[in-house]
C-alpha positions in Angstrom: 0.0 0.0 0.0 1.2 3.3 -0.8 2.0 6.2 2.0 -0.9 8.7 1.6 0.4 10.8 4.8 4.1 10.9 6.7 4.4 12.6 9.4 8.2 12.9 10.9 8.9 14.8 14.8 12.5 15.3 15.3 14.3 13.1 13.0 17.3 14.5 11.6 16.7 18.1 9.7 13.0 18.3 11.1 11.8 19.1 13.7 8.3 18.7 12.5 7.4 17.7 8.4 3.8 16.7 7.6 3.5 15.7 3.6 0.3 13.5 1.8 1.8 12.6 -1.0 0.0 10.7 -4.2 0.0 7.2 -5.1 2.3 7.1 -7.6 6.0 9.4 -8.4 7.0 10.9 -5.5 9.8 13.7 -7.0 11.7 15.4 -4.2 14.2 18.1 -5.3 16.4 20.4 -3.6 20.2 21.1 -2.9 21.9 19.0 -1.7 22.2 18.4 2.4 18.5 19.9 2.2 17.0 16.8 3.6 15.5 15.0 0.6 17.2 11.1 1.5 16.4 12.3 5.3 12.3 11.7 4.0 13.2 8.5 2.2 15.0 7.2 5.4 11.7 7.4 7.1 9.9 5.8 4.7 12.4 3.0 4.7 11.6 2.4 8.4 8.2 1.8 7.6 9.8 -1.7 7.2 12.3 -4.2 9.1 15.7 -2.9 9.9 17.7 0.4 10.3 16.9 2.1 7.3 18.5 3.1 3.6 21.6 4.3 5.5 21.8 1.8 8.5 22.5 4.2 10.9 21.9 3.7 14.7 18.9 4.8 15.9 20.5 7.2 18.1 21.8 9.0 15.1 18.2 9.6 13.8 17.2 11.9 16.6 17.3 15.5 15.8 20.9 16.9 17.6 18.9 20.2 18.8 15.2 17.7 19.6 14.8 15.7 22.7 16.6 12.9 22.4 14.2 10.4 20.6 12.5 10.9 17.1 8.8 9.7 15.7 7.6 8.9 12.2 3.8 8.2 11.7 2.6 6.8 8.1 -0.9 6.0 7.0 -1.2 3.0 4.8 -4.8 3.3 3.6 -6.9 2.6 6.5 -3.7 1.5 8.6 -1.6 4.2 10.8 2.2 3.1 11.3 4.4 4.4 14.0 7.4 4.1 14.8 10.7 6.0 17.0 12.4 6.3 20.0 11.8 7.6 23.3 14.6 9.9 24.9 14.9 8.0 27.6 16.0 4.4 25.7 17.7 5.8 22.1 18.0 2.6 20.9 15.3 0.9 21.7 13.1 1.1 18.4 9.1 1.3 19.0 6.3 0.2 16.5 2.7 0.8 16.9 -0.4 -0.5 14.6 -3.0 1.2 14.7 -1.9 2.5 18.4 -0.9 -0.9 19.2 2.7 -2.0 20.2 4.1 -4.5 17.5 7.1 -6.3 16.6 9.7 -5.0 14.6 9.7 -7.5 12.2 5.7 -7.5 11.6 6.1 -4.3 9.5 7.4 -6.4 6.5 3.2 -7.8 6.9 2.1 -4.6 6.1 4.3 -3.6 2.9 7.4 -3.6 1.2 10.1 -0.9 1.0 13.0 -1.5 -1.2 15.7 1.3 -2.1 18.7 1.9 -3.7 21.3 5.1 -2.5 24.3 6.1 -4.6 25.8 4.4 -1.7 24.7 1.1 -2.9 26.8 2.0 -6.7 29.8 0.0 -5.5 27.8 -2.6 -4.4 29.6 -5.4 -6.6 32.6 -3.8 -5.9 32.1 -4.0 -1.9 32.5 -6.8 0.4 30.1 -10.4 0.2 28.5 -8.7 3.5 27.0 -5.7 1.6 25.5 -8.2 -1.2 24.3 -10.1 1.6 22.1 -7.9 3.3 20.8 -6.4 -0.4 19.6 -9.7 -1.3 18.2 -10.5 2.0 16.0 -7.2 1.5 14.8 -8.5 -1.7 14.0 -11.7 0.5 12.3 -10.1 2.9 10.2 -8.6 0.3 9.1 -11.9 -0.7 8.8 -14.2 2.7 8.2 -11.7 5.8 9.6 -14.7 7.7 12.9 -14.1 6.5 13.8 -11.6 9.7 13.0 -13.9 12.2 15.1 -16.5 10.9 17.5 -13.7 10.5 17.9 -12.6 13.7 17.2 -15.9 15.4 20.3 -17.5 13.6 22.8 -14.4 14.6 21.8 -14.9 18.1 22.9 -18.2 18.4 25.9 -17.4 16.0 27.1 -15.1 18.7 26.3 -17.1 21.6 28.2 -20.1 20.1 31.4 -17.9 19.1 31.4 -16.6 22.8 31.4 -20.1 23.8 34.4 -21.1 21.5 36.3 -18.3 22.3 35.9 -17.8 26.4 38.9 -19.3 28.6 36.7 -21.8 30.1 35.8 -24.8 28.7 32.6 -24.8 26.5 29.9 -27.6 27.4 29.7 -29.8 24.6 25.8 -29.9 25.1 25.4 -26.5 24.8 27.2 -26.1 21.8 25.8 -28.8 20.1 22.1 -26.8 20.8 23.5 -23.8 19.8 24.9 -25.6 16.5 21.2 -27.3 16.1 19.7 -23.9 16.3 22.2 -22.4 13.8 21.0 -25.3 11.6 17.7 -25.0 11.8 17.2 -21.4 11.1 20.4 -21.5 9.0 18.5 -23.8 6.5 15.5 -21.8 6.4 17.5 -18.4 5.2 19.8 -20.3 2.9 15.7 -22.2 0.8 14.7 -18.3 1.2 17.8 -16.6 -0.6 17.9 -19.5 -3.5 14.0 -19.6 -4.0 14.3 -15.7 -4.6 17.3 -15.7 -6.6 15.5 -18.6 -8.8 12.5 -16.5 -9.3 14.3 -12.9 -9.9 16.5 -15.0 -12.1 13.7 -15.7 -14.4 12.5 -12.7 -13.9 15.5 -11.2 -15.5 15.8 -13.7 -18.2 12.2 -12.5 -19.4 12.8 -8.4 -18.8 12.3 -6.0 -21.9 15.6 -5.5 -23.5 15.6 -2.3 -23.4 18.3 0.2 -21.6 19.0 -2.0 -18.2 21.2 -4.3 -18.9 20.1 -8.3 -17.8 22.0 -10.1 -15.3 22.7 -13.6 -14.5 22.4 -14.0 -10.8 23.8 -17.3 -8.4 24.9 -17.8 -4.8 28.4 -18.7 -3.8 30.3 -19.5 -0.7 27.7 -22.5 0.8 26.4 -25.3 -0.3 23.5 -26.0 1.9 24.8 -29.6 3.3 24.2 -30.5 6.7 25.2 -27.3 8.8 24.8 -28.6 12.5 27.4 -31.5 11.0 29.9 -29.2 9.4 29.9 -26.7 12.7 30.7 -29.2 14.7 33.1 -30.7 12.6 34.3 -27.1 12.5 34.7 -26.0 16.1 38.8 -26.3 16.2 39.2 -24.0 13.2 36.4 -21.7 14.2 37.8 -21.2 17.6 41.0 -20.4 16.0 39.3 -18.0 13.8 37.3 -16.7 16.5 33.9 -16.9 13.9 32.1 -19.5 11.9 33.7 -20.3 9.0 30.7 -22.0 7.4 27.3 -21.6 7.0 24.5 -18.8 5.1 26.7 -15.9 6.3 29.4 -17.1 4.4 27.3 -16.9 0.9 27.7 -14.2 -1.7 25.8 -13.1 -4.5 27.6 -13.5 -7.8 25.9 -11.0 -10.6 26.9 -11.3 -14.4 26.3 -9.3 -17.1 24.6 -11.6 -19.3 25.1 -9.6 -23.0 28.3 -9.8 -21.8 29.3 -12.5 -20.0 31.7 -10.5 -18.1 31.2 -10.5 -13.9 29.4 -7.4 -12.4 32.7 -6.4 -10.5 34.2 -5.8 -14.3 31.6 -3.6 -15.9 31.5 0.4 -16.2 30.3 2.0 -13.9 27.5 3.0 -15.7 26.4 -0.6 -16.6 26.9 -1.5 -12.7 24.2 1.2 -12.4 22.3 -0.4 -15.2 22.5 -4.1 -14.0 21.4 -3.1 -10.1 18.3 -1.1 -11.4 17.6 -4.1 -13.7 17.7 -6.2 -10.5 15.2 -4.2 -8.5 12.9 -3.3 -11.4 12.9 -6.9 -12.0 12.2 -7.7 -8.1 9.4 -5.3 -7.9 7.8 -6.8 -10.4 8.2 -9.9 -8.5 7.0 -8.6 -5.6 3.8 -7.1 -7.0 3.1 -10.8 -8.3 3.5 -12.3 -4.8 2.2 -9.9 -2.6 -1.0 -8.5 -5.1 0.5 -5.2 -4.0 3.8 -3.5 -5.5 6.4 -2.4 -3.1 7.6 1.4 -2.2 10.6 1.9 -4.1 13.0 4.8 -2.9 15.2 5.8 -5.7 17.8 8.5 -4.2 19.8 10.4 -6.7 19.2 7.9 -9.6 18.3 10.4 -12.5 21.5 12.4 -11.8 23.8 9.3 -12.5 21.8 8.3 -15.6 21.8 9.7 -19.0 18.8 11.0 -20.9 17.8 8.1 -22.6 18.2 5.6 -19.7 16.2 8.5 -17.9 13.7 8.1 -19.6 13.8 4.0 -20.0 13.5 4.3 -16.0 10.6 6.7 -16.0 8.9 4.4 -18.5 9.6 1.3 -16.3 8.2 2.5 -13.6 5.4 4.1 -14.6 2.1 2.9 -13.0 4.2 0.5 -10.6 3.3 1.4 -7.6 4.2 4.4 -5.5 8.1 5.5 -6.4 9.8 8.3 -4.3 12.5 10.0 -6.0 15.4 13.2 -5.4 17.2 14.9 -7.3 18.9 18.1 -6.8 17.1 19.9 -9.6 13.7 19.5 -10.5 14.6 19.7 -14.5 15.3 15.5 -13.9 12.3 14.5 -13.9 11.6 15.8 -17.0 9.7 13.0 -18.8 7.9 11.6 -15.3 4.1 12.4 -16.3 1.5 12.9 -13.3 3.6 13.1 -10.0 3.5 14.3 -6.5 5.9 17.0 -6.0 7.6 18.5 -3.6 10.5 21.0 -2.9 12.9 20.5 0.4 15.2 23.0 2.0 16.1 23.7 5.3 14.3 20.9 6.9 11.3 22.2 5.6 9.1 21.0 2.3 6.4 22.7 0.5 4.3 21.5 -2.5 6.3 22.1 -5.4 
């Protein structure tokens, strides 16, 4: 469902921002430092996580506010909260329709997905950044996905502390911390390669048009019999002072397929090209699923594209779904038809 009213009280540049903004583009411009990705960042926390820039929560608070920060979305006839009180900085809050809620049921309620120019080294960056991009096109897909998540950290942790502490670690425990790893280790590992299978079709079908195709695979895990390998493991990962094996040892692999040539290798303008493809390609996915299409927050993406991918994008997404996107002059959007828009500077927006 689309956001049809944000409401933000002291996070970051605002001290208080109201906007309704349509169901469809949603074109922020201003200069830069303004606070245009400061409005997307609040959208993004309409789902699981810490946001487009995974900041800490403390960090979100206005420096000259209270201490804590609040941002309130209506979802059709469903009102999303969510913030910090001064008193517990990071200690996130939800609330449903007034009622407290989990952090991870907002993925039950929509989809945000997002790309920053941040995110334009991504196939340049460590396995660890693909990582946690394909496990937010996951989570997209199977809600579930962040319980398993932070389920199999937990014991992850819990089992390195063991491994690594002077005393002796209880073989017992271990081996139910290694079972737990397992079982939720399993689960994420089916999710990533059921996605990747799908968006990898996906891909193979996509218009040609100017978004390059990619070939997409997981490396770095085969999926065998986890509790098995970790204790067969514990020597080396107590050396290591981690575990060595397991879904947080898996990478995403992307491919130009034209090409043939790895993601890593392209121009940097194709690396743009093949990462839109991806997520154009996954919202369209998603819309499938889910019967509704995700929020997609584009930040800076028309100023790093040339005219005619410009206007390849604005013909993509077109009738998709609600799209928020900034740019520091308004003349970029030049080509998006019927759009909410909306000028920011100073902390401050106004219709534009």
């Amino acid at each position: 469902m689309p956001v049809s009213r944000l409401a933000l009280t002291d996070f970051r540049s605002y001290s208080s921002a109201l906007m309704e903004p349509g169901p469809g583009f949603v074109l922020l411009s201003g200069d830069n430092g303004a606070g245009k990705t400061n409005l997307l960042e609040a959208v993004s926390l309409l789902s699981p996580g810490r946001g487009l820039r995974g900041a800490a929560l403390s960090e979100m608070a206005r420096i000259d506010g209270h201490g804590g920060f609040a941002v309130a979305a209506r979802l059709g006839d469903v009102e999303v909260g969510t913030g910090t009180q001064p008193t517990a900085p990071e200690r996130r809050q939800v609330r449903i329709n007034t009622a407290p809620a989990s952090v991870n049921s907002l993925s039950e309620w929509l989809s945000v997905l997002w790309l920053t120019p941040a995110m334009d080294r991504l196939f340049l960056g460590s396995a660890g950044d693909r990582r946690r991009f394909l496990d937010r096109l996951v989570l997209a897909l199977e809600p579930g996905h962040a319980h398993h998540s932070s389920r199999y950290e937990a014991a992850m942790r819990a089992r390195t502390k063991l491994l690594t502490d002077e005393a002796p670690a209880d073989p017992s425990w271990l081996a139910a911390l290694e079972q737990q790893m397992a079982e939720h280790g399993t689960v994420i590992a089916g999710a990533r390669s059921r996605t990747i299978a799908e968006l990898g079709q996906r891909t193979l079908n996509a218009p040609e048009d100017e978004f390059a195709r990619a070939d997409i695979r997981l490396e770095g895990w085969d999926q065998a019999d986890l509790a098995a390998q970790l204790r067969d493991s514990r020597r080396r990962d107590t050396t290591a002072g981690r575990a060595t094996l397991g879904p947080h040892r898996q990478d995403l692999i992307v491919t130009h397929r034209a090409k043939q040539m790895s993601a890593a290798r392209s121009s940097t303008g194709e690396q743009k090209a093949l990462l839109l493809g991806l997520v154009l390609a996954h919202a369209e996915l998603v819309t499938e699923r889910r019967g509704d299409p995700p929020i997609l927050l584009l930040d800076e993406v028309a100023a790093h594209l040339d005219p005619k991918r410009r206007s390849a994008l604005f013909a993509r997404l077109e009738g998709r779904g609600q799209v928020w996107m900034t740019a520091t002059e308004a003349a970029l959007f030049e080509g998006v038809g019927q759009a909410s828009r909306f000028h920011v500077a100073g902390g401050s927006l106004s219709p534009h």
